[in-house]
C-alpha positions in Angstrom: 126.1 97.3 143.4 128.0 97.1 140.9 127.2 96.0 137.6 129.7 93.1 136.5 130.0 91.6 132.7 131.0 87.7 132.6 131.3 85.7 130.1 130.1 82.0 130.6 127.0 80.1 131.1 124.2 81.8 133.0 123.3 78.0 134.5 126.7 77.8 136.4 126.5 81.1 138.3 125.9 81.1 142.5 123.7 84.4 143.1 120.6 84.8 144.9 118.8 84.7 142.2 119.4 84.0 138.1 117.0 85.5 135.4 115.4 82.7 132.8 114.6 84.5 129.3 111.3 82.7 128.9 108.6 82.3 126.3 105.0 83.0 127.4 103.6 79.9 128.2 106.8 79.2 131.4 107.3 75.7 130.0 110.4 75.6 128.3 112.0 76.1 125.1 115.5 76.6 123.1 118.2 78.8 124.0 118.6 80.0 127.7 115.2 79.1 128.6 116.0 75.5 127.7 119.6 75.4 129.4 117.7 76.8 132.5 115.1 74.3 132.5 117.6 71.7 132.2 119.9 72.7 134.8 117.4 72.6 137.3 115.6 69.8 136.2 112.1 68.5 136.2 110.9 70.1 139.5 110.9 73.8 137.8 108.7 72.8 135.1 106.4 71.2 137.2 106.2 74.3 139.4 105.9 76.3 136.4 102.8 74.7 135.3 100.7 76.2 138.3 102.0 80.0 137.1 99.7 80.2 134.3 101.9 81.6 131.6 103.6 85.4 131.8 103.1 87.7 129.4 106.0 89.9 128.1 107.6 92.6 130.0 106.5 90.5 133.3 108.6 88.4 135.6 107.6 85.8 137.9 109.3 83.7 140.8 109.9 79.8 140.9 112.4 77.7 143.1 115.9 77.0 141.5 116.0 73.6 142.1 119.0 72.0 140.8 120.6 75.8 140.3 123.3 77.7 142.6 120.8 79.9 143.5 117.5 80.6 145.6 115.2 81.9 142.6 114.8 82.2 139.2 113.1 84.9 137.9 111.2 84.4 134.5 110.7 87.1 132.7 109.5 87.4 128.7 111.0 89.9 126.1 109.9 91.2 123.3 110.4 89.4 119.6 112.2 91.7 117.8 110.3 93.4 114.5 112.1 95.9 113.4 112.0 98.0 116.3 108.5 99.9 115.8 106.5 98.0 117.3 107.6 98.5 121.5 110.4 96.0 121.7 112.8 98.6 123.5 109.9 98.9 125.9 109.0 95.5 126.8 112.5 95.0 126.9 113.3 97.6 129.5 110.3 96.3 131.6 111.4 92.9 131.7 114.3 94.1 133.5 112.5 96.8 136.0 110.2 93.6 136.6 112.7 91.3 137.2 114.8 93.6 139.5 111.8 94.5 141.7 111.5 91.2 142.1 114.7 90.3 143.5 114.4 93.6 145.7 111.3 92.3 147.1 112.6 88.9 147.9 116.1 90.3 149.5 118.3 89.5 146.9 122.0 90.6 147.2 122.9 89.6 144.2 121.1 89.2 140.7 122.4 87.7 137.8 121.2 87.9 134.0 121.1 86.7 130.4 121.0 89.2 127.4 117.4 88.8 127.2 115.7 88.6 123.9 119.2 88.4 122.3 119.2 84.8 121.2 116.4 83.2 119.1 114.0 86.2 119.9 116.5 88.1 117.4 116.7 91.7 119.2 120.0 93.0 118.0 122.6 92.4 120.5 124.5 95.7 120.6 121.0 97.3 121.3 120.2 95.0 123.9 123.1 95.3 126.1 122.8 99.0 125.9 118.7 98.8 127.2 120.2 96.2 129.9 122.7 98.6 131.1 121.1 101.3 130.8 117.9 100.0 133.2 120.5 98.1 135.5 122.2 101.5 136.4 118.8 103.4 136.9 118.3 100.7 139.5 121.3 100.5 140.8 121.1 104.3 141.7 118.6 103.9 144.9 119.9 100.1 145.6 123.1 98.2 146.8 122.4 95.2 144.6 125.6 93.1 142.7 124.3 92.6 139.2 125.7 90.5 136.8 125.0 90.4 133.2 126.0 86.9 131.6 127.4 86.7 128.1 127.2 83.4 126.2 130.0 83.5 123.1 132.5 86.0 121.8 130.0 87.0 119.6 128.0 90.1 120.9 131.2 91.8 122.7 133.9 91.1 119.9 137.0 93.0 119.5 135.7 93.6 115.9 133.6 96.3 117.3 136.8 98.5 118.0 138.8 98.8 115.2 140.6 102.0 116.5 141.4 100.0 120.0 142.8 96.7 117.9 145.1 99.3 116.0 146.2 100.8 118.6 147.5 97.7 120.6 148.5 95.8 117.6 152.5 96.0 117.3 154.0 98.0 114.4 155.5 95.7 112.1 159.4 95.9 112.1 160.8 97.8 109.1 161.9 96.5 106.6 165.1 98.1 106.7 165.9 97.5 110.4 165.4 93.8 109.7 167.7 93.7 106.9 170.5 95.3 109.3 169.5 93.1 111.9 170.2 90.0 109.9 173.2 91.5 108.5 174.6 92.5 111.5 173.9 88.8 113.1 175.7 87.4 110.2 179.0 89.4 110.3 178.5 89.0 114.2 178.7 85.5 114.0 182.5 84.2 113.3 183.5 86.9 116.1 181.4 85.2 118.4 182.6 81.8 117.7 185.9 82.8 118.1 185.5 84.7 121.8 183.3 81.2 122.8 186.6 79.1 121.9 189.0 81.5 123.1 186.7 81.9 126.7 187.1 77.9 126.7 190.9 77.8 126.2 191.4 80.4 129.5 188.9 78.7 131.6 191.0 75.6 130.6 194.7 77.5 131.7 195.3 78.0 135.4 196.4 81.7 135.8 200.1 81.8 136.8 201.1 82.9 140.1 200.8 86.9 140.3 200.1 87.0 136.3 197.4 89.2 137.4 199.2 91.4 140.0 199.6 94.9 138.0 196.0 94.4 137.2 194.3 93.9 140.5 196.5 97.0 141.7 195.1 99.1 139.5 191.5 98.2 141.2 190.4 100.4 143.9 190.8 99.1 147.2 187.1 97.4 148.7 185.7 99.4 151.4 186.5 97.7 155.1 183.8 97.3 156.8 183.8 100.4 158.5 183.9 102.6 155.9 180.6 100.5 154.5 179.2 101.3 157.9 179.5 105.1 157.9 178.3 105.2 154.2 175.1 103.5 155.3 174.4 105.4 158.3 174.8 108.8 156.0 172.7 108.3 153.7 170.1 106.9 156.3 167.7 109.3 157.6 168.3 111.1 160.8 165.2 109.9 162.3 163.2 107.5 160.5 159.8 108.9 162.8 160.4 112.5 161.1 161.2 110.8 157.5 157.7 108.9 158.0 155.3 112.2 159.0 157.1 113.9 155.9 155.2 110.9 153.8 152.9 112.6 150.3 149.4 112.3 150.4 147.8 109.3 150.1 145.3 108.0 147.7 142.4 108.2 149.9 143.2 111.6 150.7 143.1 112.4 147.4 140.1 110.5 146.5 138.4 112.6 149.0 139.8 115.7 148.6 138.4 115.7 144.5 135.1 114.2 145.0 135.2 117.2 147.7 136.0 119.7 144.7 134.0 118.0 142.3 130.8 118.9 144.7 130.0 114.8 144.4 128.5 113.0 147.1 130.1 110.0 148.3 127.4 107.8 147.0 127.8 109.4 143.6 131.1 108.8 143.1 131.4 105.3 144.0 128.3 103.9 142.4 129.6 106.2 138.9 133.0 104.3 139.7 131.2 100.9 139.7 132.3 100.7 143.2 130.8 98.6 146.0 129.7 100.8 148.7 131.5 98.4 151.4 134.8 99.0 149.5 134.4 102.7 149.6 133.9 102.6 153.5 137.5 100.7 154.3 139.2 103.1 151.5 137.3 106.2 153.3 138.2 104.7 157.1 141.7 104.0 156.1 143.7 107.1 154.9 147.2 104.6 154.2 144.4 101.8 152.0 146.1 100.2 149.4 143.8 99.6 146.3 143.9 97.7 142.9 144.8 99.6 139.9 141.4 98.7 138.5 139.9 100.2 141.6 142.0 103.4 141.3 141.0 104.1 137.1 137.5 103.5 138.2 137.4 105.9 140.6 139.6 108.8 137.9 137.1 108.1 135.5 133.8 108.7 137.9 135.9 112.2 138.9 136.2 112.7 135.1 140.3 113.3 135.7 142.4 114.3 133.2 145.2 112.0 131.9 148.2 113.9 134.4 145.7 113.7 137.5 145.1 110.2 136.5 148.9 109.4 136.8 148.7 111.3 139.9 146.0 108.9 141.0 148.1 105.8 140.0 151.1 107.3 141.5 149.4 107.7 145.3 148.9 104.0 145.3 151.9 102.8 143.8 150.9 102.1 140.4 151.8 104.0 136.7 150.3 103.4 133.4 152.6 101.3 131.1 152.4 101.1 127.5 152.5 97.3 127.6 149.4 96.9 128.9 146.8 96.2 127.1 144.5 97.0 129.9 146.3 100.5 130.5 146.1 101.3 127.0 142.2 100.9 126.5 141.6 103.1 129.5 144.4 105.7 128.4 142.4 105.6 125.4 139.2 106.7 126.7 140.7 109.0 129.3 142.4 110.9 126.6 139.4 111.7 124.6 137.1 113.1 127.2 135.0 109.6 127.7 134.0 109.2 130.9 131.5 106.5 130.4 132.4 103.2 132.7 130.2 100.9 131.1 131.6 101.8 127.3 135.1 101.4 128.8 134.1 98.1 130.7 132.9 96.8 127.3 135.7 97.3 125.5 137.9 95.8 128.5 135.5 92.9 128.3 135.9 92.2 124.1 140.0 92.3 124.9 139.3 89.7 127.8 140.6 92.8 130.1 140.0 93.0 133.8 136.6 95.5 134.4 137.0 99.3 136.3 135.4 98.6 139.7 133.7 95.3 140.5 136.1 94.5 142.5 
C-alpha cells in the first residue's frame, strides 16, 4: 500500500521485485521484455531457459541480475483481438499471478509495466483500468507499495481531458482591455520620463537647511520607546498557556472524528485515501501532526467531503485551495462534481505532471 503511477523506465526502478511483460517462450523479445532482458543481462536468459516457457495469465520467478531489485516476475498477457476472445481475463490474471507471487516471496514493494499495452496491442486506456482495478482488490487484504510504470506521454495524455485543459487554460485578454492597456502606456509614458528626470535633479540638490521644517511638523510624532512597549504588551495575550489550550481542532481530530461519522474503519479510509498504513499511525498517535496538502485531499476525497468541509480540512493543517494551482484545480474539479474516485483523479494529476493524492 498504496498504488503509485510513475512515469519512466520500468528497468531503472529499486523495488523488491519488477514485473517483465513476457512472451511465452521466457526468452526475450521487443518492447519491455527486451529492455528487461537487457538491463539484467545475459544471466536472466540463461536462467530462463530452465523455466520451460509460461503460458499466458501465469507468472514465474527468476533472479534480477543486473536490476535494482531481488526478482523479476514474468508474467504473459493476452494479444489483444478485439476483446471477445478472454483478453480482459488473461489480463487480470497475469496481475493476481504476479502479485501472489511477490506476496509469497515477501515483497514490500512491487513494481509494473502496463502489460500487454505495447506490441501485444491491448488498448491502453482499457489496460490501465484492468491494472488498477486488480491492484486495488489486492491491495484491500495486503500492505504492499505498488507501482505501475508508464513509458511515454502517450497513454496518460492531457488530450484525454478536454474539460480539465479548458479549465486551467488562461482566458485570453480582451481585446478591448488590451487596446486601453496600450493606450494608457503610451499617454503614460512622457509623464514618466519627466518624474525620472525631475527625481534625478532633487537627488542631485542638497535640501537647504530647515527647507523641510513645516513639513516634518506636520508628521506625527514617532512613538518613544515606551509607548511601543505598552502597545505590545496590550495586544499580547494575558497568558500565552490559556491562549494555547483555546487552540481549534486539529486536523487529526477531525480526520477522526469523520471517519467516526462516516461509520469507516480505519483501514478503510486510509487504503480508499491511497494512504500508507504507517502514515496513518503517526497522524492517528499525533493529534498536533502536520501533513502535506496532498495527504490532506486524499484523505477528503476517501470521506467523500464536500467542497466547504474540504476547505475545512485544508484549513486544520494550514493549507487553502488557490486558484493558481493547477493541482488544486483538478481536485476542486472532481470534488465539485460528486467524484470520489482516487485513481481517476490520480490519473488526471498524472497527464498534467501533478503531484498524486496519497502515496506519500
Amino acid at each position: 500500500m498504496p498504488l503509485i503511477l510513475i512515469r519512466g523506465d520500468i528497468t531503472a526502478m529499486e523495488a523488491d521485485a519488477v514485473v517483465n511483460a513476457a512472451n511465452e517462450s521466457l526468452l526475450g523479445g521487443g518492447g519491455v521484455d527486451g529492455a528487461i532482458h537487457a538491463a539484467a543481462g545475459p544471466e536472466l536468459l540463461a536462467e530462463c531457459r530452465k523455466l520451460g516457457g509460461c503460458r499466458p495469465g501465469e507468472a514465474r520467478l527468476t533472479g534480477a541480475y543486473r536490476l535494482r531489485a531481488k526478482y523479476i516476475i514474468h508474467t504473459v498477457g493476452p494479444r489483444w483481438r478485439g476483446g471477445g476472445q478472454g483478453e480482459e481475463e488473461t489480463l487480470r490474471a497475469c496481475y493476481r499471478s504476479s502479485l501472489a507471487l511477490a506476496k509469497e516471496k515477501g515483497c514490500e514493494t512491487v513494481a509494473f509495466p502496463l502489460i500487454s499495452a505495447g506490441i501485444f496491442g491491448y488498448p491502453r486506456g482499457e489496460a490501465l483500468a484492468v491494472a488498477e482495478e486488480e491492484i486495488r482488490r489486492f491491495l484491500e487484504s495486503a500492505e504492499m507499495t505498488v507501482y505501475i510504470v508508464i513509458y511515454g506521454r502517450d497513454v496518460l495524455g492531457r488530450e484525454r481531458y478536454p474539460e480539465l485543459r479548458a479549465l486551467l487554460q488562461p482566458p485570453p485578454p480582451a481585446a478591448d482591455a488590451v487596446q486601453m492597456g496600450a493606450a494608457a502606456s503610451l499617454s503614460a509614458a512622457p509623464e514618466k520620463k519627466e518624474k525620472r528626470r525631475l527625481g534625478f535633479l532633487r537627488e542631485k540638490r542638497a535640501p537647504k537647511p530647515g527647507e523641510n521644517a513645516a513639513f516634518s511638523a506636520a508628521l506625527p510624532a514617532a512613538p518613544a520607546a515606551e509607548e511601543r512597549e505598552a502597545v505590545s504588551e496590550a495586544d499580547a495575550p494575558a497568558d500565552l498557556r490559556e491562549a494555547l489550550s483555546a487552540l481549534d481542532e486539529s486536523f487529526s481530530q477531525m480526520l477522526l472524528r469523520k471517519i467516526t461519522e462516516k461509520g469507516m474503519t480505519d483501514a478503510a479510509c486510509y487504503k480508499k485515501a491511497n494512504i500508507d498504513r504507517k502514515l496513518f499511525s503517526k497522524i492517528r498517535s499525533d493529534e498536533r501532526y502536520r501533513p502535506s496538502k496532498p495527504t490532506v485531499l486524499a484523505f477528503a476525497v476517501a470521506l467523500e467531503l464536500g467542497l466547504g468541509e474540504t476547505r475545512e480540512m485544508l484549513m486544520k493543517a494550514g493549507f487553502a485551495l488557490s486558484r493558481s494551482s493547477e493541482f488544486d484545480v483538478i481536485v476542486e474539479y472532481y470534488i465539485r462534481r460528486g467524484q470520489y474516485d482516487v485513481d481517476r483523479i490520480n490519473e488526471a494529476l498524472f497527464a498534467f505532471d501533478q503531484t498524486l493524492l496519497g502515496s506519500m
